[in-house]
C-alpha positions as CSV (number, residue, x, y, z in Angstrom):
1,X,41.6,142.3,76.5
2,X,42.9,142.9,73.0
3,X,46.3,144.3,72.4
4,X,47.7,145.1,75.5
5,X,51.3,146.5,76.8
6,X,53.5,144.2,77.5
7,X,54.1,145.0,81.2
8,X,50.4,144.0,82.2
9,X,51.0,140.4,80.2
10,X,53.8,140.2,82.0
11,X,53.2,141.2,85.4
12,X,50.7,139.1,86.5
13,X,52.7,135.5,84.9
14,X,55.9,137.0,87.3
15,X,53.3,137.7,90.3
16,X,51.9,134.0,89.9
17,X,55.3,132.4,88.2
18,X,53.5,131.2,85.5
19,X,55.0,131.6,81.8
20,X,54.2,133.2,78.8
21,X,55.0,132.1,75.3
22,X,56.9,134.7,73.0
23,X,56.7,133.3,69.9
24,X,58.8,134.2,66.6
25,X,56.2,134.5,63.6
26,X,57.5,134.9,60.3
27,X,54.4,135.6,57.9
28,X,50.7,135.6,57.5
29,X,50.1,132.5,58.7
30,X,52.5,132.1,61.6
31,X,50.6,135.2,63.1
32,X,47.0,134.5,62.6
33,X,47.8,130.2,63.7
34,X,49.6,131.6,67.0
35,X,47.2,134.2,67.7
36,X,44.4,131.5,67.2
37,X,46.2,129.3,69.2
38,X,46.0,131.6,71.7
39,X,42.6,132.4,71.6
40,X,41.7,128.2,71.3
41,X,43.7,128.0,74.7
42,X,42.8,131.4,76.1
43,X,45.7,132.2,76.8
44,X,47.7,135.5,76.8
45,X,50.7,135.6,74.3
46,X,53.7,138.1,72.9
47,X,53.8,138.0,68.9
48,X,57.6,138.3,68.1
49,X,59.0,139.4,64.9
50,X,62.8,139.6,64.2
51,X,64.6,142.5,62.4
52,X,64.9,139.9,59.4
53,X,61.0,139.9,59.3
54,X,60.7,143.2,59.6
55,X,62.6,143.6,57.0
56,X,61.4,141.1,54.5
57,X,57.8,141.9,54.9
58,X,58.2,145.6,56.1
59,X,57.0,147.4,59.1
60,X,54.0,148.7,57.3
61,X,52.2,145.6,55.7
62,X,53.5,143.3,58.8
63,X,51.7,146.2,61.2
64,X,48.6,146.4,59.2
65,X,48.4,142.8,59.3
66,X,48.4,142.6,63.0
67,X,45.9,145.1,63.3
68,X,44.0,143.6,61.2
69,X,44.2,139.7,63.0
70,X,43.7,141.0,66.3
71,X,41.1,143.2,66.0
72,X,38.3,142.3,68.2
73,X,40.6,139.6,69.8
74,X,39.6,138.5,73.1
75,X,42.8,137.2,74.9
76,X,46.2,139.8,76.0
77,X,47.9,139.9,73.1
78,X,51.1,142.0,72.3
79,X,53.6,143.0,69.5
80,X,57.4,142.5,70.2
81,X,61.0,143.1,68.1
82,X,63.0,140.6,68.9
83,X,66.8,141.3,69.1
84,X,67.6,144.1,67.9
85,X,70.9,146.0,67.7
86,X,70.3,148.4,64.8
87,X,68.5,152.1,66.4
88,X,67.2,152.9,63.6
89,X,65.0,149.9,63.1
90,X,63.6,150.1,66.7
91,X,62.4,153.6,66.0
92,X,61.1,152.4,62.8
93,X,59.2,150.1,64.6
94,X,58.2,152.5,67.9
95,X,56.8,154.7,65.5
96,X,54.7,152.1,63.8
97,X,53.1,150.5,67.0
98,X,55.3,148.2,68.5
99,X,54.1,147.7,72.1
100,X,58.2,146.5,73.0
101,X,61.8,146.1,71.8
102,X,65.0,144.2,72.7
103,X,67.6,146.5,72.1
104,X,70.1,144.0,71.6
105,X,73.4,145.9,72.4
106,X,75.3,142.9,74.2
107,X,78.2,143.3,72.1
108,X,79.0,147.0,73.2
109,X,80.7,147.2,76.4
110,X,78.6,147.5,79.2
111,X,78.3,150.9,79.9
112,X,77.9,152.4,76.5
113,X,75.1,149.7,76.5
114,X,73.4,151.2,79.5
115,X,73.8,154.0,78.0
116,X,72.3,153.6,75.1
117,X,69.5,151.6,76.7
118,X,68.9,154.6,78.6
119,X,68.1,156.3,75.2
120,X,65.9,153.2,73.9
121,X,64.0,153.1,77.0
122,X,62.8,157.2,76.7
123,X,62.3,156.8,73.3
124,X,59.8,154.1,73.7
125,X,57.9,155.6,76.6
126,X,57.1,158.7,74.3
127,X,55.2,155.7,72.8
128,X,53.5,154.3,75.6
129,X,55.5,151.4,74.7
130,X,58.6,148.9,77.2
131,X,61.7,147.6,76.8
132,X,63.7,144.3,77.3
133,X,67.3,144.8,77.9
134,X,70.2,142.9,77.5
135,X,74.2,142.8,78.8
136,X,75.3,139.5,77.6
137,X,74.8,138.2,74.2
138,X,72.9,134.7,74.4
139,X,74.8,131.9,72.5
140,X,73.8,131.3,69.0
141,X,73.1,132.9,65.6
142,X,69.3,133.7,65.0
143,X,67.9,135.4,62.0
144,X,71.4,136.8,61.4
145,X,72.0,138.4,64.7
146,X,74.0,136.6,67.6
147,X,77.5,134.6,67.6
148,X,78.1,131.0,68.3
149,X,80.9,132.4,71.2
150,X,79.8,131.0,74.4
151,X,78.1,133.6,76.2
152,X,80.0,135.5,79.2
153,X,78.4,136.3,82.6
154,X,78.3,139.7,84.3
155,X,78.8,139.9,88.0
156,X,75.5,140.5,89.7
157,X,76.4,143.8,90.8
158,X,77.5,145.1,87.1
159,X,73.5,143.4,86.3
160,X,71.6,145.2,89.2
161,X,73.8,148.7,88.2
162,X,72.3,148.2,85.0
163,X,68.8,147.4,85.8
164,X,68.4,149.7,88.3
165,X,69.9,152.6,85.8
166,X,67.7,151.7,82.8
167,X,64.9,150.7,84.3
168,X,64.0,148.1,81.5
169,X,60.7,146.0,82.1
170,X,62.1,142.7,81.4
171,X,66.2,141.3,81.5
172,X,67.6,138.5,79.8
173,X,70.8,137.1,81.1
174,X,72.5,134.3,80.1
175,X,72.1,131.2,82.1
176,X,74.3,128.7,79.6
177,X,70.7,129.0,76.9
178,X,71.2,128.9,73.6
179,X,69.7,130.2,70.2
180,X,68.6,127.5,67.7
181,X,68.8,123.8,68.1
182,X,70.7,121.8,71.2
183,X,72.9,120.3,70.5
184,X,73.8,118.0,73.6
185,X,71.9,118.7,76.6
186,X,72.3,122.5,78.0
187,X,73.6,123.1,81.5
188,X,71.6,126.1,83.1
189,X,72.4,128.1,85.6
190,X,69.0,128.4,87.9
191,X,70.3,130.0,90.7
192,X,71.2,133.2,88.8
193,X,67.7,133.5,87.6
194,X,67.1,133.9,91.5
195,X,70.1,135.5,92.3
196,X,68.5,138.5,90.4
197,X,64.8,138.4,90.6
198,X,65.9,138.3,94.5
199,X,67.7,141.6,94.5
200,X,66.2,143.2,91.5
201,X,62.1,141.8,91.4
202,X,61.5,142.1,87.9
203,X,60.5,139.6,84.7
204,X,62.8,137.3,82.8
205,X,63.0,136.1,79.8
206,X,64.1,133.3,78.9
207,X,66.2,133.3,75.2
208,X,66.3,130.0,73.3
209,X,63.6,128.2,74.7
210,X,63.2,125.8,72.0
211,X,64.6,122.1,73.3
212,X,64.7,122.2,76.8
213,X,62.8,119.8,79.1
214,X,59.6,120.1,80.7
215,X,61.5,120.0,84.0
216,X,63.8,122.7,83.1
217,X,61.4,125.0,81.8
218,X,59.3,124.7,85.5
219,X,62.1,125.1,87.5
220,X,63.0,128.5,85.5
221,X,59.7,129.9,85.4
222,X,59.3,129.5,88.8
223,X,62.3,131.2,89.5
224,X,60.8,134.2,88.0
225,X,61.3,133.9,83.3
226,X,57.5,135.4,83.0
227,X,58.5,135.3,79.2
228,X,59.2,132.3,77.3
229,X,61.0,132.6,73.7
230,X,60.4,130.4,71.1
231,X,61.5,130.6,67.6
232,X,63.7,127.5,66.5
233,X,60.7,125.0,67.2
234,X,57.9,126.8,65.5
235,X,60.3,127.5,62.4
236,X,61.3,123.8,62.3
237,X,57.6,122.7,63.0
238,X,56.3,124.7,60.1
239,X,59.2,123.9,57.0
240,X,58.7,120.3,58.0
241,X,55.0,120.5,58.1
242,X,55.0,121.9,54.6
243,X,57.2,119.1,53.7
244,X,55.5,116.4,54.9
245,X,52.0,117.8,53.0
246,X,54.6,118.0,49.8
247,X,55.6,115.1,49.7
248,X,52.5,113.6,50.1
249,X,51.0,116.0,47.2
250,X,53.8,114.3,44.9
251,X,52.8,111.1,45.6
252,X,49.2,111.6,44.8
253,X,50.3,114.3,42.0
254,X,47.3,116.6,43.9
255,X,48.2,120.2,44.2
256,X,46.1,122.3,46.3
257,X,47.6,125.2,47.8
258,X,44.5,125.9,50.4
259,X,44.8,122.7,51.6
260,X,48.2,123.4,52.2
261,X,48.0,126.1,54.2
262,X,45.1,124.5,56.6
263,X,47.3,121.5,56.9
264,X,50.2,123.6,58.3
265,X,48.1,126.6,60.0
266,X,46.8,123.1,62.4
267,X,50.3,122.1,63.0
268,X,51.5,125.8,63.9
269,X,48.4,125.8,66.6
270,X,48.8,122.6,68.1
271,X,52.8,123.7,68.8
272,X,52.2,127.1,70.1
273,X,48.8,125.6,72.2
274,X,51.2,122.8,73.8
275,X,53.6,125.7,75.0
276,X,51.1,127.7,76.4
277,X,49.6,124.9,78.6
278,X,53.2,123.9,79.9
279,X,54.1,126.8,80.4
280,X,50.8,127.4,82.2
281,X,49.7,130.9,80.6
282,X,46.5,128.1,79.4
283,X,43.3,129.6,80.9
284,X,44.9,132.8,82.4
285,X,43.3,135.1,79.9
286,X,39.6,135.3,81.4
């Protein structure tokens, strides 16, 4: 098990349509509370980080931290950038030991984004490591990156051209989703999550996962999204968790930072562990 690439996670949830969380961690305790949760529910997962995190913490201390959590760790586990447009950053983060990137390049014109994807994609197999590729920018701003535009479809032949010229390991197309919160109900397009796995068999993932139903999410993951974002939820779930124990602190005039952090770290694993059971990556590690 252990750190794995993320074609092998990945593989097996499209073989047997079931999905895997991708989850946006943001510091120390995000990682080691999803990873845990993982291991609780033994259940594979991708670690996300955006280029804002990266940034913030740095490549260096953010990788040595990850080495350090999932040594020894018993369930698939891998490392993912998230988004990203800037080239520099994903070689930064190749170099380091990144087992994927999004090269986010949906606001260049579609073939100077192949092309360019092209370039991403033989960079990172110098590393051993895949890519997630993307042609239409998903609706929303996250971590800086992103417009609130509505997203524009490609034809399905302008998609297949460009999967079958990168040769990325996972696509994410945009099916009316949306970054950050909903804000009325979303209306998804499931048929051209099966329009494409149909012609083109490969993993999907599915970009801003955080508020749809239960329903929607089966129906999609059937269809083929083997990778399951989340970001907005777990960001939400920890401010207001730290809020809740704050306010509580002032009430009592108690300040105990560990308890803090243990109050929080259980409300970060009981999030991430409810996705991976719905989605039904729960038990698929053994």
């Amino acid at each position: 098990m252990s750190v794995v690439p993320l074609a092998e996670i990945l593989s097996d949830a499209f073989d047997k349509r079931y999905g895997v969380p991708a989850i946006n961690v943001f510091n120390d305790l995000t990682l080691e509370a999803v990873l845990a949760a993982a291991v609780e529910r033994s259940s594979p997962v991708i670690v996300q980080t955006s280029v804002k995190t990266v940034k913030s913490i740095g490549s260096d201390v953010l990788y040595a931290m990850w080495t350090s959590m999932t040594a020894g760790i018993e369930v698939p586990v891998t490392l993912h950038l998230d988004h990203c447009p800037d080239r520099a950053v994903i070689s930064e983060c190749l170099e380091r030991g990144w087992n994927s990137v999004l090269f986010d390049a949906s606001r260049l014109p579609v073939q100077e984004n192949m092309r360019q994807t092209i370039e991403v994609v033989a960079e990172a197999r110098r590393f051993g490591a895949h890519v997630e590729g993307e042609i239409e920018s998903i609706t929303g701003v996250e971590d800086g990156i992103g417009s609130d535009e509505k997203a524009q479809q490609q034809e399905l032949e302008v998609t297949l051209d460009f999967l079958r010229n990168t040769k990325v390991d996972v696509f994410a197309p945009a099916i009316g989703n949306a970054h950050g919160s909903y804000k009325t109900e979303p209306v998804l397009d499931f048929d051209r999550v099966s329009e494409i796995v149909e012609a083109y068999p490969l993993p999907i993932a599915l970009h801003g996962g955080s508020g749809l139903s239960d329903e929607q999410f089966h129906n999609l993951i059937a269809r083929g999204c083997a990778k399951v974002n989340i970001s907005t939820a777990l960001k939400e779930k920890y401010m207001k968790s730290n809020l809740v124990f704050l306010e509580s602190a002032a009430s009592k005039q108690k300040w105990d930072p560990p308890s803090l952090f243990t109050s929080v770290r259980q409300d970060v694993i009981d999030l991430a562990g409810s996705f991976m059971t719905l989605f039904g990556s729960a038990g698929r590690a053994g």
